[in-house]
N, C-alpha and C positions, 0 to 999 in steps of 0.2 A: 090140655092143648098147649097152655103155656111153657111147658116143661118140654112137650116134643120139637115147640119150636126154637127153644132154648138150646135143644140138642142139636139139632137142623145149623142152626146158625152154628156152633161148634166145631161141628167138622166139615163148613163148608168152604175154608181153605184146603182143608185135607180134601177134600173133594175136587176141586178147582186143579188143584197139584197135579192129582191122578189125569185128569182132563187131559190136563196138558201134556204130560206125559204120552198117552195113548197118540194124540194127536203128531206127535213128533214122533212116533214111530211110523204111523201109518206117513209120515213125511219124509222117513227115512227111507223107505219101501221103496214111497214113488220115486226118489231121485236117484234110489239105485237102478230102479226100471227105466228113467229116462237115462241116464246116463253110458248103459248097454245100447238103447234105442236106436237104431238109427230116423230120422238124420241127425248129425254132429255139427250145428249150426254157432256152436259157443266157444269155437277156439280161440278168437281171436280175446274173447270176455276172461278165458281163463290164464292167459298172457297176461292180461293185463291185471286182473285179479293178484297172480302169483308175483308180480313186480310190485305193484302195489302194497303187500301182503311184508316181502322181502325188503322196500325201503324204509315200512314202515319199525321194522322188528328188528333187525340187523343191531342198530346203536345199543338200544334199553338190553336185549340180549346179552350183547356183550358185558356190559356193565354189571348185572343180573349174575350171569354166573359167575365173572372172576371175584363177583364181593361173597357171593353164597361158599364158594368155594374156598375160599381164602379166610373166608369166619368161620362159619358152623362146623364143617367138615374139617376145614381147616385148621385155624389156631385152635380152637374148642378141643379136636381131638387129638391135636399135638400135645398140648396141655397134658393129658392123662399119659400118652404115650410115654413121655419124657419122663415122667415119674416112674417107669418103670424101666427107662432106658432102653425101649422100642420104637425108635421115634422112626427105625427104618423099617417098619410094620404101615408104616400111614398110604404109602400106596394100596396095600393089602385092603386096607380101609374104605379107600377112594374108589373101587369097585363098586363095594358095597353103598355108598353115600351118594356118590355123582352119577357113575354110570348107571346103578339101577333107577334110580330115585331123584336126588334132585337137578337131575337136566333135562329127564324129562317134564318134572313138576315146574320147572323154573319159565321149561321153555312152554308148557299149556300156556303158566302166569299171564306168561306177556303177549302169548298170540292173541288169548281171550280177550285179554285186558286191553291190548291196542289194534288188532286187528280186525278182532271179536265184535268190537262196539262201533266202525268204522262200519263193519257189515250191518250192523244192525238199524244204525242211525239212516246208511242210506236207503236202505228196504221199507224202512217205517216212515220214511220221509217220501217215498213213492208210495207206499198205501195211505197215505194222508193227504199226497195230490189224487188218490185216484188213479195214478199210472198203472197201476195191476189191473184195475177194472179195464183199462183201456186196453191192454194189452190183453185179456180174454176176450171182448170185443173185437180185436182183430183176427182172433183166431191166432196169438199166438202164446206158445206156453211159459209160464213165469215159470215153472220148474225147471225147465230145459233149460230154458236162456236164459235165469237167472239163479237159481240154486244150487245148479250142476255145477258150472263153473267156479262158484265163490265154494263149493261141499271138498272139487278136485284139489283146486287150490292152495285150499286150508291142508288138504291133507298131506299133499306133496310139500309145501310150507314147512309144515309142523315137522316130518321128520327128518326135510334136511336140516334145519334149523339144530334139532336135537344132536345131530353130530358134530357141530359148528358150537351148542352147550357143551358136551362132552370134552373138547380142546380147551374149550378158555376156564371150562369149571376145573379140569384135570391141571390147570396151570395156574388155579390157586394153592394146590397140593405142593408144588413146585416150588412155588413162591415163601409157601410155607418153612420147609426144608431151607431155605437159602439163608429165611430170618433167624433160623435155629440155629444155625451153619451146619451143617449135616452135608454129608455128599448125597448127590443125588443116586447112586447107583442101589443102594437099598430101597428106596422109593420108587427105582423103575423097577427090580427086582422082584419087589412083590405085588405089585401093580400087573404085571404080564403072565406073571404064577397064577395069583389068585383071577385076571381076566381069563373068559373064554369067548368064543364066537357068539356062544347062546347067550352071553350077555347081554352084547353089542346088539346083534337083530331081534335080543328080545325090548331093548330100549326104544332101539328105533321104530321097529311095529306097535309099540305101543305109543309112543308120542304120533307117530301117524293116526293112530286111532282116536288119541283123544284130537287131533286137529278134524276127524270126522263128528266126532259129539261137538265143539264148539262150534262148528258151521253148522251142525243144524239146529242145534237151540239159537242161535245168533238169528241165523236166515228165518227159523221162528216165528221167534221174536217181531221179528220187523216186518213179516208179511201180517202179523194179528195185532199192530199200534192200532190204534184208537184215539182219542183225545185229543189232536194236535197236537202241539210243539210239546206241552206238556205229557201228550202221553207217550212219543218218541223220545223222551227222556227218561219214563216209567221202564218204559221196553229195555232200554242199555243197560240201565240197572239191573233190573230183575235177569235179563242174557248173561252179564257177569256172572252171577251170584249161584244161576242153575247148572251154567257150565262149569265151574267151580265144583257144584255138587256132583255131578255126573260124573267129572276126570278125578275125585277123591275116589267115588264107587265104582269105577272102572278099574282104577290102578288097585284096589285092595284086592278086586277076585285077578284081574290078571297075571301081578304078582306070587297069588297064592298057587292060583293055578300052575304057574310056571315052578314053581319052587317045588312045589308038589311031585312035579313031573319030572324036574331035575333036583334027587338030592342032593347031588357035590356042591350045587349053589348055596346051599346052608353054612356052608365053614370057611373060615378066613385062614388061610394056609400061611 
């Protein structure tokens, strides 16, 4: 009996996980059923959500992609270029680097991480007054008029945002090129070769996408606090850390799927 319950105890994180998981689909469900639904009681919520959202993420954004951009992708792979004396190859690059990958990755980072926990903090801070309980008492819906809005938000957020990543990351590239002294005309050169459409809107649907996983692990999160103060701070932690998880495992089958689908996206022209 010792030993079964040695095992029990084991995998009852792995267990809990899973929980939670199922639970955030069947969350998903409902707020895409509310959000079709009429009535559409939450416009004025997701205004303000989406401003909110946008003064929060605007600054860290910016900063975010011109240093990713201008390091990693950047100097890093000028570095190699230059040794080969392709340094007008680095647009070619920057396809591959910024617009598939990290502007969208950059920009989950900071939705999650500043927006993300903003959502979370105030959801868990209204089920820990009890505001949810009261608002089903009233007969009215926390998913409607409160999950819809902050789920729309995030998402329209997330991928304008990723275009607005895409500028400032693709102008550490540039930046790049300037410190090298390179002309830029190679760098836009291969930049417009190797981009195509199915880049672009496969960027952007996917940072949309993951702004739909972070609003609903976030909104979650903060409808199942517990604890008090301490345990709306349990909840923002743990929001970061599975939204994180989700937009890794999302972007690895998206990307494959998509690459899959399109092979010219394989080669650096």
């Amino acid at each position: 009996m010792d030993t079964v319950a040695s095992i029990g105890r084991a995998f009852l994180p792995a267990k809990s996980f899973f929980e939670q998981v199922g639970e955030m689909m069947i969350l998903t469900a409902r707020t895409l059923v509310s959000a079709v639904k009429p009535p559409y009681p939450y416009g004025e919520e997701f205004i303000g959500q989406f401003l909110f959202a946008l003064q929060l993420c605007w600054f860290p954004l910016l900063v975010s992609t011109v240093a990713f951009g201008f390091g990693a992708p950047g100097l890093q792979a000028a570095n190699v270029f230059h040794l080969f004396g392709s340094l007008d190859r680095l647009g070619g690059f920057f396809v591959l680097a910024s617009i598939r990958e990290f502007a969208p990755f950059v920009t989950a980072v900071v939705v999650a991480g500043v927006a993300g926990t903003a959502i979370t903090a105030d959801l868990g801070a209204r089920k820990i007054r009890e505001e949810l309980d009261a608002l089903l008492v009233l007969g009215v819906d926390p998913i409607k008029n409160l999950v819809v809005p902050r789920f729309l938000a995030l998402m329209l957020i997330t991928g304008l945002l990723d275009i607005y990543a895409l500028v400032f990351g693709i102008s550490g590239g540039i930046v790049t090129e300037v410190v090298y002294g390179e002309p830029l005309g190679g760098f836009f050169a291969t930049l417009f070769t190797n981009a195509s459409v199915t880049d672009l809107w496969g960027s952007v649907v996917k940072c949309t996408l993951f702004g739909a996983i972070i609003a609903i692990v976030c909104c979650y999160k903060g409808m199942t606090a517990s604890g008090g103060a301490a345990g709306v701070g349990r909840a923002v932690n743990q929001a970061v850390v599975i939204s994180f998880m989700g937009v890794f495992a999302f972007n690895y089958i998206f990307t494959q799927t998509l690459l899959a689908t399109n092979p010219e996206l394989q080669t650096i022209r």
